[in-house]
KOLTI-909108 format. One line per 10 residues: their letters; for each residue x, y, z of C-alpha. Coordinates in steps of 0.5 Angstrom, whole numbers, plus 500, padded with zeros to 3 digits. Example, Ala and Ser with C-alpha at 12.3 -4.5 7.8 and 13.67 -1.06 7.14 Angstrom:
BEGIN
as = 525:491:516 | 527:498:514;
// end
This chain:
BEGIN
xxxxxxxxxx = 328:319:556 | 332:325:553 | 339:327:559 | 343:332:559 | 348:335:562 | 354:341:563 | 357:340:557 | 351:339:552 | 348:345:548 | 342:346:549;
xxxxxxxxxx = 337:347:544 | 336:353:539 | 329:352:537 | 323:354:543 | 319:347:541 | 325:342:543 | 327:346:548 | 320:346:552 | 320:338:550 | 326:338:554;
xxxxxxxxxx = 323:342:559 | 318:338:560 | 322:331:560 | 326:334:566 | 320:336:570 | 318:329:569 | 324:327:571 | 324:332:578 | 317:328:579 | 319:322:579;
xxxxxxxxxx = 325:323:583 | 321:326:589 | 317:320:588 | 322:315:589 | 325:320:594 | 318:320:598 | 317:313:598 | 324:311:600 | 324:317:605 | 317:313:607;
xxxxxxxxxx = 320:306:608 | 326:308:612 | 322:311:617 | 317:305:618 | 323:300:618 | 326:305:624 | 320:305:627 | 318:297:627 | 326:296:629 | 327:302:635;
xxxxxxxxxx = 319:306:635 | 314:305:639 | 309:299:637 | 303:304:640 | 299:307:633 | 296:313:639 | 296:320:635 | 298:327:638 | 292:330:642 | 294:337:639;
xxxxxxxxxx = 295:335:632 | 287:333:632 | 285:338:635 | 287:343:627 | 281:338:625 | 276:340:631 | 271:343:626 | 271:338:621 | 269:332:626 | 263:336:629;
xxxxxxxxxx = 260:337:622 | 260:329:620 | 258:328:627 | 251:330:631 | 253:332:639 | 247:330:642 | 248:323:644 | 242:318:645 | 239:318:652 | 241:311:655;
xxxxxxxxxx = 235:307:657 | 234:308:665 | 233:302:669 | 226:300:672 | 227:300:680 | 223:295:684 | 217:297:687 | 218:299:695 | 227:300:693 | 231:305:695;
xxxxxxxxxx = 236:308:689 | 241:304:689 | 248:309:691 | 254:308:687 | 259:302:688 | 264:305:693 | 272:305:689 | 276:300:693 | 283:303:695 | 288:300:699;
xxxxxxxxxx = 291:293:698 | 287:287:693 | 285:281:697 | 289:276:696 | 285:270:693 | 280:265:697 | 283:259:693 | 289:259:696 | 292:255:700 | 293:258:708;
xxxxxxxxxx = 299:256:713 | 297:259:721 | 302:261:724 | 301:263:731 | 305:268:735 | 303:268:742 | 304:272:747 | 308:269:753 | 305:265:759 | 308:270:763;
xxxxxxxxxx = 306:276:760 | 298:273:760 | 297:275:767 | 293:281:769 | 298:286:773 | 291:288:777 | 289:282:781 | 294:277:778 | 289:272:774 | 290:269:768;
xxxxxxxxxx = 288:274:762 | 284:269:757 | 283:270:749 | 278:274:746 | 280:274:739 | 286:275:735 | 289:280:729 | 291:276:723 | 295:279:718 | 296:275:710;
xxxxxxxxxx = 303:275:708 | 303:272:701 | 310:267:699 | 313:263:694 | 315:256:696 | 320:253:690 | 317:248:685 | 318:241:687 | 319:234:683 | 317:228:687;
xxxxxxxxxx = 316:220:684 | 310:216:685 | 311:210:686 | 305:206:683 | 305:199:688 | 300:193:686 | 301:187:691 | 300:180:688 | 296:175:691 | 296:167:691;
xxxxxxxxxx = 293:161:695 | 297:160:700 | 296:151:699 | 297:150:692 | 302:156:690 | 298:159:685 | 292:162:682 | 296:169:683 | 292:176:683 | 293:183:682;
xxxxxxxxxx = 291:190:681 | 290:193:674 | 294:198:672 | 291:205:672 | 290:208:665 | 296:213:664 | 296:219:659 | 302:216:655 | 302:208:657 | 308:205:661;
xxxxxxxxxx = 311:212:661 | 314:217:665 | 312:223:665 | 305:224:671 | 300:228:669 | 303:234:672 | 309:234:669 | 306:234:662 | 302:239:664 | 307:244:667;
xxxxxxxxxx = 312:243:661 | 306:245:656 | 304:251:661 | 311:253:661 | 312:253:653 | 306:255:650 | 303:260:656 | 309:262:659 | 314:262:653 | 319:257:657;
xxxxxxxxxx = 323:254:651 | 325:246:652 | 332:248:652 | 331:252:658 | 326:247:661 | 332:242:661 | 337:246:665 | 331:247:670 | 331:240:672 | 338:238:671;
xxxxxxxxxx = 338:243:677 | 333:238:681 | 337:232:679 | 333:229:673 | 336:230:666 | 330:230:661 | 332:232:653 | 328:237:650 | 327:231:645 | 324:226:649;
xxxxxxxxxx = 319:233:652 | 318:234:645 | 315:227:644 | 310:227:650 | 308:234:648 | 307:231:642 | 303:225:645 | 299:230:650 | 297:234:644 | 294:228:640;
xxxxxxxxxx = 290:226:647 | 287:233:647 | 285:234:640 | 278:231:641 | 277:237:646 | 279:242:640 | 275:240:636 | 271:240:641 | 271:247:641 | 272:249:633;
xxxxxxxxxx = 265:246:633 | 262:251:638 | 266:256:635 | 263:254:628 | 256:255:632 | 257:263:632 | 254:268:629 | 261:272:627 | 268:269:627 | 274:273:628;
xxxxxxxxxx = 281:270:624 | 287:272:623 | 294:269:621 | 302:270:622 | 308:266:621 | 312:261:625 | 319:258:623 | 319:251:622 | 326:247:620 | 325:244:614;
xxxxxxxxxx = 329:237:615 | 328:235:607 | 332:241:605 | 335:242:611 | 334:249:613 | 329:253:615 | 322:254:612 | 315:259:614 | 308:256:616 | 302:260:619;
xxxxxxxxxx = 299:259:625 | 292:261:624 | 286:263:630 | 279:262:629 | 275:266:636 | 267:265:636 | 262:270:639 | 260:272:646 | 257:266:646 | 262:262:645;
xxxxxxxxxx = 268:265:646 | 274:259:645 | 280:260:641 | 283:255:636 | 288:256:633 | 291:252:626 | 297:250:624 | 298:250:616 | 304:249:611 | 303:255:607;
xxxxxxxxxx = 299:261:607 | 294:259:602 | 286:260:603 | 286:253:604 | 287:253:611 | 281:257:612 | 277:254:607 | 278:247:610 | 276:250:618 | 271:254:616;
xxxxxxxxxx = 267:248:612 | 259:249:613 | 260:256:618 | 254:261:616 | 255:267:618 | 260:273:619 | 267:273:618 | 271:279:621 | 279:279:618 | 284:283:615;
xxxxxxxxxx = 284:284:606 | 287:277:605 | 286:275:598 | 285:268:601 | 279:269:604 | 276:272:599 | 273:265:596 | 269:264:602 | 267:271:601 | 263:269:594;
xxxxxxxxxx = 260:262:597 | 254:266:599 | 254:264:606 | 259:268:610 | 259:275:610 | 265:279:610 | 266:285:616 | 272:289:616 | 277:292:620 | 278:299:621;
xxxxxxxxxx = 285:298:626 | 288:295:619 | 284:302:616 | 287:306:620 | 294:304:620 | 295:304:613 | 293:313:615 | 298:312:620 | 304:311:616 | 301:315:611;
xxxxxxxxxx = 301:321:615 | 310:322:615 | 308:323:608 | 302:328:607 | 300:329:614 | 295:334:613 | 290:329:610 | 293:323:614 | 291:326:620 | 284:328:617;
xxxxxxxxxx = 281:321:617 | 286:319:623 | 282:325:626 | 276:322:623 | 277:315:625 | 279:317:633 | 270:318:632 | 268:312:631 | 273:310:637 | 270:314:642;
xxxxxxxxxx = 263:312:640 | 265:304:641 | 268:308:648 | 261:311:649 | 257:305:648 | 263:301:653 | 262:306:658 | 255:306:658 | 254:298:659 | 258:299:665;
xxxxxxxxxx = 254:304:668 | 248:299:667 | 251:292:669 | 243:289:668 | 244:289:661 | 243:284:658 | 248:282:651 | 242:284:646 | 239:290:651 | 247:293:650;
xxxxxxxxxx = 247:291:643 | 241:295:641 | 244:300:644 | 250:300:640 | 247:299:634 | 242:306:635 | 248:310:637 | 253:308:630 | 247:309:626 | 245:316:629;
xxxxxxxxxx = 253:318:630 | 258:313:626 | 253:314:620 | 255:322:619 | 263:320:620 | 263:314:614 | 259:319:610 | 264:324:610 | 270:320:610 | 267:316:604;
xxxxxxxxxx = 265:322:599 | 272:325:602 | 276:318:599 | 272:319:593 | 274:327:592 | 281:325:594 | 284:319:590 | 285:323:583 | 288:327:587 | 295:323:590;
xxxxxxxxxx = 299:319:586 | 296:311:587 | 303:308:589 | 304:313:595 | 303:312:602 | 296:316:602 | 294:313:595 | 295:305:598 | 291:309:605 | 286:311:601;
xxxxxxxxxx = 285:305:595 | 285:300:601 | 280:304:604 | 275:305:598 | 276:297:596 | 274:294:603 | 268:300:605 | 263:295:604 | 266:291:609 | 268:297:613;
xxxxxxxxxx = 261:299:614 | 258:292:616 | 257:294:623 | 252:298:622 | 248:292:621 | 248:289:627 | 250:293:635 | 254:285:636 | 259:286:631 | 265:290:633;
xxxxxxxxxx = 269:295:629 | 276:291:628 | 279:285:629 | 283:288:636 | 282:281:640 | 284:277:634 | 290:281:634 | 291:280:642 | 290:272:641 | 297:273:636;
xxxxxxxxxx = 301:276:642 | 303:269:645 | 305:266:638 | 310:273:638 | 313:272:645 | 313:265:644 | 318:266:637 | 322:270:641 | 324:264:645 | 323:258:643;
xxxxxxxxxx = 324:261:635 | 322:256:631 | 317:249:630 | 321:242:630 | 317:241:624 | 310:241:621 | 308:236:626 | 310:241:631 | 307:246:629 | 300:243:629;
xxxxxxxxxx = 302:240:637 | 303:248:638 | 296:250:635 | 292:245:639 | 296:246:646 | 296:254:644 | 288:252:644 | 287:250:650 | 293:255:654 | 289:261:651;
xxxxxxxxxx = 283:260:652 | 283:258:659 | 286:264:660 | 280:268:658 | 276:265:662 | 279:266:668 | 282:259:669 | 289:256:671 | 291:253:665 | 296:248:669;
xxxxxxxxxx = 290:245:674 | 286:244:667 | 290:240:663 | 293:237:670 | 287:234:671 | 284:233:664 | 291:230:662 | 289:224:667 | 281:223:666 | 281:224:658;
xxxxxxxxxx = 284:218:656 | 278:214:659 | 272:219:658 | 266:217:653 | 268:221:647 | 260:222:646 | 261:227:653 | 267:229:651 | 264:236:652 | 264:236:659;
xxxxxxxxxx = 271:237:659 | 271:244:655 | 274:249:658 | 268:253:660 | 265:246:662 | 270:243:666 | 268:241:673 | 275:239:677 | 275:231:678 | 275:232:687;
xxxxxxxxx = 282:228:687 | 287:230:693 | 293:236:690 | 300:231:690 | 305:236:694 | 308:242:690 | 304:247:686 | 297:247:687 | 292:248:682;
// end
């Protein structure tokens, strides 16, 4: 390319002077285009550092795109089915909305303290007689007693003949999680709570008992974590089998530090989720070395069915097996717009803009479910499916002829040509829930089951080594998936860690988190599950 500056002569001849011309416009071109680009990354680095992590959009730049939404969309929404009433019953009226403080939970434990009144202050101040109790007033108050650490004395008497001295006798030893031990099954479980639901690094840990008096390493917790995860992996696999039952599958995956004690720095593994359908909704995470299409390939061994995951290339191998079906995910789809829209705001903000319509056709469906609570999962998931095909259909359609006419139109490197590439690449993918009302539009719950690994990076920074990273994968498992039924992950694994070494592996079942039965065993004093 030809440069020039202040003190060259210019050309004399009109044909290399327009040659020259049209290098320099190429040139400007080119220069903006880079200054476009860094312009762009600038402001997603300054926003990932100091902005806000929320993708929501200004209502009112939404509103200059009004006309084109109602266009691509019919107003008219589908009546909801009525529910049929029983003979002889009157319309049921609308639950009242509760206001005021929340009860406090049934389950936990009561400590009745009576405040009398003084034996002198009962006598009646008409005729003198003692006045008698006709009820009382109760008031909750909800308080926190401090953790404690007690030490179980397991005590076995021997026996032996009295005449001849011999023939002595004792108890067997109980089972315990890790054989001659320390640790109950409490402590295991309160030091994995800590870690892999709470985010407690076992650092801090070590200080918090030091102030009990008891001086544990972190080393020797990491060991029982270690040990506690080989007992319960049988339970996770548990649960990966029923996951591997489902209709569809949700995954995704994201990075974890892990010291390299072979090269003696730091190395990057990946914790990858696997979460089954409403059928059968376990969480499993796995832990891998790298970030090779191996470790999907590997879990996903024999599933049949939909696959619901960000564009990584390395599920693309499973994609062309035939048996499993690829759904996209718009939020991954829309966020590409979203950091597009500093750099061509207009038509950023027009597929946001249609984007935020299929949104609120989920909200709608959503909305409606509440409404009528005897739905069952396949009556709400027919519903859906009538209303994105009378109404999602009419957007996808309009954005996908717009994406068509626009992509000759932007450079293919800039932010909105990357936007629009990723969504034309992927679009069968991103219509798949047109198919069937039970596949949802992104892999939002997915993305929310990674947010423990991302605090818990933040705390305990990085996996001891690639052992360690499986520990994390199995006790992550359960923690999670606990959570999501409602379950304290304390009690679970407390009384799990007890019982799982004895139990048949041929029922191994019965102690998957949605099975669980507490095993009726008095709570030792301190926290109660």
């Amino acid at each position: 390319m030809t440069t020039v500056d202040a003190d060259t002569p210019l050309p004399d001849d009109i044909e290399t002077a327009h040659r020259l011309i049209r290098e320099l416009l190429e040139t400007l071109r080119q220069q903006a285009h880079l200054n476009d680009t860094l312009r762009h990354q600038l402001e997603q680095l300054l926003r990932r550092i100091y902005g806000r992590k929320s993708e929501k959009l200004d209502p009112n730049q939404l509103l200059l795109f009004a006309r084109e939404i109602l266009e691509a969309a019919d107003p008219e929404t589908p009546p909801e089915p009525e529910p049929t009433p029983a003979p002889g019953s009157a319309p049921a009226k609308p639950p009242a909305k509760g206001h005021g403080r929340k009860p406090l939970p049934a389950g936990l434990p009561r400590k009745r303290i009576v405040h009398d009144v003084p034996l002198e202050e009962r006598l009646c101040p008409d005729c003198g007689g003692e006045r008698g109790c006709i009820g009382e007033e109760v008031r909750e108050q909800l308080e926190y007693v401090p953790a404690s650490m007690i030490v179980l004395q397991h005590v076995r008497p021997k026996y032996a003949c009295k005449d001849c001295q011999g023939n002595v006798v004792i108890a067997g030893r109980l089972p315990e999680p890790i054989e001659k031990g320390l640790p109950g099954p409490g402590l295991l479980a309160h030091v994995a709570v800590s870690k892999y639901a709470d985010h407690l690094p076992l650092y801090r840990q070590e200080g918090i008992f030091k102030r009990f008096g008891v001086d544990l390493a972190r080393s020797t917790m990491c060991s029982w974590m270690a040990a506690a995860a080989g007992l319960l992996t049988p339970i996770v696999k548990g649960m990966l089998k029923r996951v591997l039952t489902s209709v569809v599958i949700q995954s995704d995956d994201t990075s974890v530090k892990v010291q390299d004690h072979e090269g003696k720095g730091i190395k990057t593994g990946r914790l990858w989720n696997y979460i089954g359908d409403h059928n059968h909704r376990f969480t499993v995470y796995d832990y891998t070395v790298n970030h090779s299409g191996d470790g999907p390939k590997r879990v996903l061994q024999g599933f049949e069915g939909y696959l619901q995951a960000d564009a990584y290339t390395g599920y693309d191998a499973l994609f062309r097996s035939g048996t499993i079906v690829e759904v996209g995910c718009w939020m991954h789809a829309r966020r590409k717009f979203y950091e597009a829209r500093t750099s061509d705001p207009p038509r950023s903000h027009l597929v946001l803009a249609w984007i935020v319509g299929l949104y609120k056709i989920e909200e709608d469906a959503r909305e409606a479910r509440k409404k009528h609570p005897e739905w069952g999962d396949a009556a709400w998931h027919a519903y859906r499916y009538d209303l994105r095909i009378k109404h999602s259909t009419p957007i996808l359609e309009t954005t996908r002829a717009w994406l068509d006419a626009e992509r000759p139109k932007v450079l293919p490197k800039s932010p909105l040509g990357e936007a629009i590439a990723y969504a034309l690449n992927h679009w069968a993918a991103l219509i798949r829930p047109l198919e069937a009302g039970f596949l949802e539009i992104d892999n939002g719950a997915s993305e929310r089951s990674m947010k423990p690994i991302a605090l818990g990076r933040k705390n305990w920074l990085f996996a001891g080594n690639d052992e360690g990273g499986k520990t994390a994968a199995t006790l992550m498992s359960l923690c999670t998936t606990c959570k999501d039924f409602g379950i304290d992950p304390f009690a679970y694994l407390r009384d799990v860690l007890d019982r799982v070494s004895t139990h048949p592996q041929s029922r191994i079942e019965e102690l998957l988190p949605d099975r669980w039965k507490p095993a009726e065993v008095p709570d030792p004093p301190g926290r109660k599950g």
